[in-house]
N, C-alpha and C positions, 0 to 999 in steps of 0.2 A: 936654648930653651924655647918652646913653644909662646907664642904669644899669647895673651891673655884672653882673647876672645877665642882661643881656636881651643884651650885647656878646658875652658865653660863648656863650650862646644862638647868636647870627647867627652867629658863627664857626664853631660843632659845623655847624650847617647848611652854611655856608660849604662847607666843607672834609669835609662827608661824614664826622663820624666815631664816630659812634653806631651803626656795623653788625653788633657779634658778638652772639652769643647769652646776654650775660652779661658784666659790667664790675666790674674788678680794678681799685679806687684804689688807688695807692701814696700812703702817707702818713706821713710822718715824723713828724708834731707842731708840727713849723715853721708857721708863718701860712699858709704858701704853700701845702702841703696839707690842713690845717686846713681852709680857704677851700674848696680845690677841693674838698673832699668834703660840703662844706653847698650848693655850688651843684650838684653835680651831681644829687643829693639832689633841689634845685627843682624842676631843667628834668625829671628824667628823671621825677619825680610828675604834673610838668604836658603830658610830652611821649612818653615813654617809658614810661608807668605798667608795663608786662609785664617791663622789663628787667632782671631780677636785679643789685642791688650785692652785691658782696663790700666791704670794708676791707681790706687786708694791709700790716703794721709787717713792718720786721725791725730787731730789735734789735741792735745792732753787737759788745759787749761792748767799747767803748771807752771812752765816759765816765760817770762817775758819776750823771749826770743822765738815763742810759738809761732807769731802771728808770720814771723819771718822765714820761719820755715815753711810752712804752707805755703808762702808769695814763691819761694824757690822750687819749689815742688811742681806748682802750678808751673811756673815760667818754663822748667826744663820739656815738661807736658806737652806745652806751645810747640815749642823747639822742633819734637819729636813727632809731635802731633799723632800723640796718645790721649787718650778720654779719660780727664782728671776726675776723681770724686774724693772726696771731704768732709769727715763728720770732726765738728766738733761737742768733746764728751768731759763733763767736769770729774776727774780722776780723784783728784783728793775727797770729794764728797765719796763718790762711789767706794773709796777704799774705805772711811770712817765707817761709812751705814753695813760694808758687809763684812769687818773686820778682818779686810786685808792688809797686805801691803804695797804702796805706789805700784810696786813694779809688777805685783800679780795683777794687781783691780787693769794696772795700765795694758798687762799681755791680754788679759781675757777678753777686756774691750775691744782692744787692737782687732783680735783673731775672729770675734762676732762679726764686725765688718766686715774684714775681708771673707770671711766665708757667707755672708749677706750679698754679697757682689758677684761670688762666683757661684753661687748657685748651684742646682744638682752636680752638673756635668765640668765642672769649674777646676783649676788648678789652681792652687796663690803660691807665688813666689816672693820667699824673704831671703836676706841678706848675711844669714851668718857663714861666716867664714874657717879657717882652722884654731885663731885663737880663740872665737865664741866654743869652738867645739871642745878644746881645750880646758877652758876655766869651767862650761859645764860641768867634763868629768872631774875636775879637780873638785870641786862645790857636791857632787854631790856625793865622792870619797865619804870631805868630812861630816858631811849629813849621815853616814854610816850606812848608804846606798848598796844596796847589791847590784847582781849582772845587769840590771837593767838598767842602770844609774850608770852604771862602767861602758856601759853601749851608745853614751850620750845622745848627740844628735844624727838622728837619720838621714839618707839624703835626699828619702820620701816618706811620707808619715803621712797615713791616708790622703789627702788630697792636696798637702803642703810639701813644698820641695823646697830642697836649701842647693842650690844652683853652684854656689863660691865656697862648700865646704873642701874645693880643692887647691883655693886660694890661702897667702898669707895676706894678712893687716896690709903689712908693706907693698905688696905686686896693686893691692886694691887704690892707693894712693897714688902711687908712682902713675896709676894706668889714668886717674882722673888729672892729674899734672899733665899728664902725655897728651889728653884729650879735650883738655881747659870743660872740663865737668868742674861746675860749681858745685858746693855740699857746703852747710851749718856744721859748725861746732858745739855740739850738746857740752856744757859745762857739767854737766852733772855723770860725765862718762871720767870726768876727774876725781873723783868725790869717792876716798878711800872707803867711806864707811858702808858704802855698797857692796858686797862679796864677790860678784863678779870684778869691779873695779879695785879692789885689794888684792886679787890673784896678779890680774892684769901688772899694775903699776907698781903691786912693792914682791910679792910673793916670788913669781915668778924669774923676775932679774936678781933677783939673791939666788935661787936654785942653781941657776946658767952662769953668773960668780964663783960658786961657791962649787959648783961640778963640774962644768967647762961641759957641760950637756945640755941640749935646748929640749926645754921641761915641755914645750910646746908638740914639738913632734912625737915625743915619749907618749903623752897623754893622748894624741890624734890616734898613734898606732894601737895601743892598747884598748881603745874604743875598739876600731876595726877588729880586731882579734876575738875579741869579746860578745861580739854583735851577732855572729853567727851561732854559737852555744847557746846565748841569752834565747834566741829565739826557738830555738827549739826545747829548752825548759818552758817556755813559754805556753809552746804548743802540747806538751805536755798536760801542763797546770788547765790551760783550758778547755781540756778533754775532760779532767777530772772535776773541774767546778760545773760541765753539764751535767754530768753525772750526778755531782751533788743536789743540782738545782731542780733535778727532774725526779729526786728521789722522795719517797714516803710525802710530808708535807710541806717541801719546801715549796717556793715559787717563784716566780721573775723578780721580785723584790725582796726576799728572804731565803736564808738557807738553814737549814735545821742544825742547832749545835753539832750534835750527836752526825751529822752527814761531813761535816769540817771535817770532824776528830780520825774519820776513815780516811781521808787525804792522805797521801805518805808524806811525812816531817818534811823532807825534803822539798816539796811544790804547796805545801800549804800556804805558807808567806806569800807565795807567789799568785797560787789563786784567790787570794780574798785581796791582793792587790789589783788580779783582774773584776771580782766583783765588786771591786769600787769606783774603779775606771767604769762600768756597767751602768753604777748607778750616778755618777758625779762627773764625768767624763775628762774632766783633766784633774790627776793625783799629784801633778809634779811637787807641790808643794809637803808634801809628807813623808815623813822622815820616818826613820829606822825608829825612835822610839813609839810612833805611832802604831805601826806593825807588830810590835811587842804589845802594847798593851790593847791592840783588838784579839794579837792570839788569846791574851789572857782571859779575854768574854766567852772563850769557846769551850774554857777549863771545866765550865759547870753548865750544866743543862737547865737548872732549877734559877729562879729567882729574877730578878728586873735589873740592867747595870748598864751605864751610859760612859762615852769613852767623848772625850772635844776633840775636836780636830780642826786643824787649820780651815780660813772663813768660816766660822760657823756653823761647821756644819759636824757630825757626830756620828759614833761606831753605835748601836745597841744592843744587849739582847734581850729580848722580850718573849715568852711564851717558849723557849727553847728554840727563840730564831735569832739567826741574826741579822741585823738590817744598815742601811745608811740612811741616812738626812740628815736636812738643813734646816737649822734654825734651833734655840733652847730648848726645843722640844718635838715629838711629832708631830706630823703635819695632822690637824683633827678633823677624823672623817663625818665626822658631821656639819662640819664648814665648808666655804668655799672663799675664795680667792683669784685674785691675779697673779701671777705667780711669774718670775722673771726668768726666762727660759723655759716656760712650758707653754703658757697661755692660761685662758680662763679656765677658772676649773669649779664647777659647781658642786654644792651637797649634792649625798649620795642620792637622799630623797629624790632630787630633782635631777637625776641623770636620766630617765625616758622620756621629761617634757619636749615640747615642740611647738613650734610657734613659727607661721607661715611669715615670710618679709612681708608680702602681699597687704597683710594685715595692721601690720604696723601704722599707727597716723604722722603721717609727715612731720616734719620737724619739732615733733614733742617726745620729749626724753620722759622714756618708762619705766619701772621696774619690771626684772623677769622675776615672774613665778614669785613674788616678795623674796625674793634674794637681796643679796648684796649687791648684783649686778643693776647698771641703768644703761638703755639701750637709746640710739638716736637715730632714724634714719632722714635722712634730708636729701635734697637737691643741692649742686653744687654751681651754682650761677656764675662766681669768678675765680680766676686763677688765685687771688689771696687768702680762697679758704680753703687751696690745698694743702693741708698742713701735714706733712710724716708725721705717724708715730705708729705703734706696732699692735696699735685700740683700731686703727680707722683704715675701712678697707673702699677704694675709690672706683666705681662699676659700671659701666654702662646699663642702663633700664630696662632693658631685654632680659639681663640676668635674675631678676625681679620673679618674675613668673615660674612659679614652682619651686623657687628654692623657701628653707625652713631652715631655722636654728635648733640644732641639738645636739647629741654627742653620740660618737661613732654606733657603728652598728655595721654586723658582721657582711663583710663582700663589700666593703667602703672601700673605693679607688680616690687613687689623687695624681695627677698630670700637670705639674706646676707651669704657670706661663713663659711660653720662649721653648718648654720642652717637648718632646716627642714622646719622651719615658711615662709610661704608666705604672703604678707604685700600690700594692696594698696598700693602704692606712697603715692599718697591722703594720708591715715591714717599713715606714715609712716613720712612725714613730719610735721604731727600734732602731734606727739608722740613726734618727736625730737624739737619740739617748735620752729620752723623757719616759722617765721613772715612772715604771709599768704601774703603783696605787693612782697612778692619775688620766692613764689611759682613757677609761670608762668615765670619767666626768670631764672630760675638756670638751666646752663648746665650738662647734663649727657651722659653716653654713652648708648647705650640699643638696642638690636636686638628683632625688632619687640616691642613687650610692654613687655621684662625683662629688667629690667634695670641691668647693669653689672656695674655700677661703676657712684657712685655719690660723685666730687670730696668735699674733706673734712669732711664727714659724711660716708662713706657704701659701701661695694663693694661685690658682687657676685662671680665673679671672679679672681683668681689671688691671690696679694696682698699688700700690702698698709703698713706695718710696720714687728717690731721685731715678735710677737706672729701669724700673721698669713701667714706668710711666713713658720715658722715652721711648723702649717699645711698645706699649698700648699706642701710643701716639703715631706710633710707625704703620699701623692697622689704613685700613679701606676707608678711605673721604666716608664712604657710605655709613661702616661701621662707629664712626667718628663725630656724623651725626645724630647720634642719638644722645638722648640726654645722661647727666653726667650726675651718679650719685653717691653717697656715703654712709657707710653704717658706720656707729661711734659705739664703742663698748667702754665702758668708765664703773668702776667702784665707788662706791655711794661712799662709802666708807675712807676713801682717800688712804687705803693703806696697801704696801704693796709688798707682798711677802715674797723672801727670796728661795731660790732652792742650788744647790750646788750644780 
């Protein structure tokens, strides 16, 4: 048999999936990405020498053994001397306020990060393996999943790749025993009443008992088998949901009952599973019943009817459309808001105001346009009032001159910092799956049509956290002295409303 770093090896080839400008390990501490980030280490020294790693932890604030896994993470980092980064994010809050569960509120966080990290051109690498791939399709069988569900994990998924789906549990262990790789033991990967961990520890070894068949390989191959069909229904469905979307009055955020109902039976399911992924961007969480009872909104053209759905958020139909969102209700176009994956997003009223930086008086926090919004822009004197967060955008003073707050406007470009790529807006918003009713009101900053800073998503200039700060900081002695400022955007209102 092949040794284990040379099987990683043929599958990355395999499967094409070494191609961004730059690779985001996700790694817990567990064995599982422990491993993945000493082999990727190997191959990419022996294969990839130019390809920048990152490392990215997030720390969950759940159990006591956090702080330890982090120290282990870090230390392996040293070792390898890869560039560790670290957020920690309070999970159980975040899962109460958007009524999830640990393990969602913890994946969505998780993946924000590392896709925060790697940026446009970026790849992240995680850790699942053939039993993760396993207990997926088993989990989402009895969810009552279809082909899509039976397809489980891929072993590219837009810009994430699963590197060790060609690995078992065991070769993963065995190989960090072999290579005295340290990794934490999550207690809570014991803990039957998780679904994945009831496959795992009781499900499974009864199947392989009781058949003298490994329930394991059975489920990896029937994925595989599957994967290919699935996607060509797929490509199917979303031929026929443009069609729907571009017909009579539907539009980027609604589709007309009556445009469903012409769907053929057979790819319907399918395409309002892709215009949900459209407008919410990860569905994993919903189930066959939910799919049933959004068909049933499509039954009648007439009348107002609202479907729940997993976080929060809801099927509708309204005016003889049908739509998604987040939160007890629609989101009200006569409000505005902060919005958690979108940005700011103002009444409609005030979507052509404009307000030059220029103008702004230094260190006093305003109101825009008597909105909800308060705006701050200041000088930044010491390193202690650099503070993250996804409100405060950090600038040099040059940028000052001619830029203006307002929301897009047609032939808007965006060139995020670090990249080369230049981006519509337009295509740029449709990439990051922010639901087209809020397009037209999200404020940005932008001199002439570049946008320089679009808060909570992207920035051109400056910078906006740990990693690109480091390269602002990497810039021209010259460039470096000028002086150093920040614009602070804050809700008067202290409420921050969320969206799927």
């Amino acid at each position: 048999m092949e040794d284990l770093i040379t099987l990683v090896e043929n599958y990355i080839e395999k499967h094409g999936l070494l191609t961004g400008t730059r690779l985001v390990v996700g790694v817990s501490g567990g064995a599982d990405s422990m491993a993945l980030l000493f082999v990727i280490k190997e191959i990419c020294d022996k294969k990839f020498p130019d390809l920048p790693i990152l490392c990215a932890h997030v720390h969950h604030g759940i159990r006591e053994e956090a702080d330890a896994d982090e120290k282990a993470v870090r230390d392996l980092c040293e070792k390898l001397q890869i560039p560790f980064f670290s957020k920690h994010v309070d999970i159980p809050k975040i899962a109460e306020n958007r009524g999830l569960s640990l393990e969602t509120a913890g994946r969505i966080e998780r993946y924000a990060y590392f896709q925060s990290l790697s940026e446009e051109d970026g790849t992240i690498a995680v850790a699942h393996h053939m039993e993760d791939q396993a207990e997926s399709v088993a989990m989402h069988i009895f969810r009552g999943s279809g082909m899509e569900g039976l397809s489980g994990i891929r072993p590219k998924n837009g810009n994430i790749i699963h590197p060790f789906l060609c690995l078992r549990k065991e070769d993963i262990l065995n190989f960090c025993e072999e290579k005295g790789i340290p990794y934490c033991h999550d207690i809570t990967n014991d803990d039957p009443s998780y679904d994945r961990n009831f496959f795992r520890h009781e499900v499974f070894p009864k199947i392989e008992e009781g058949t003298n068949r490994d329930p394991v390989a059975a489920l990896v191959g029937l994925s595989e088998r599957t994967r290919e069909e699935n996607d060509y229904l797929d490509e199917l469905a979303g031929k026929a949901l443009r069609e729907a979307l571009t017909a009579g009055d539907s539009g980027e955020d609604a589709i007309l009952v009556e445009e469903v109902r012409k769907i053929p039976e057979a790819l319907r399911r399918r395409a309002l599973r892709l215009f949900a992924i459209s407008c919410f961007g990860d569905v994993v969480d919903l189930e066959e019943v939910h799919y049933k009872a959004i068909l049933s909104l499509c039954e009648k053209d007439e009348g107002t009817a609202y479907i729940d759905l997993p976080g929060g958020r809801r099927a509708a139909r309204e005016g003889g459309k049908i739509r998604f969102f987040s939160g007890k209700g629609s989101f009200p176009a006569e409000k505005g808001g902060i919005i958690e994956g979108v940005g700011v997003v103002v009444p409609e009223e005030l979507a052509g105001e404009e307000l030059a930086l220029e103008n702004l008086p230094i260190g006093e926090m305003i109101n825009f346009s008597q909105s909800f919004l308060q705006i701050r822009l200041r000088f930044v004197e010491k390193e202690a009032e650099v503070v993250y967060n996804n409100l405060t955008w950090f600038f040099p003073s040059s940028a000052l001159k001619g830029a203006v707050i307002r929301t897009r406007r047609t032939g808007d470009t965006i060139s995020r910092a670090g990249s080369s790529i230049r981006k519509e807006l337009r295509r740029f918003m449709n990439e990051a799956k922010i639901p087209p009713r809020f397009r037209d009101r999200m404020l940005l900053i932008a001199r002439e049509q570049e946008t320089l800073w679009l808060p909570c998503l992207a920035h051109a200039v400056g910078y906006t956290d740990a990693l690109s700060e480091e390269r602002f900081k990497g810039m021209s002695s010259e460039d470096r002295e000028e002086k150093l400022m920040a614009l602070e955007f804050s809700d008067m209102n202290e409420t921050e409303k969320e969206i799927g």
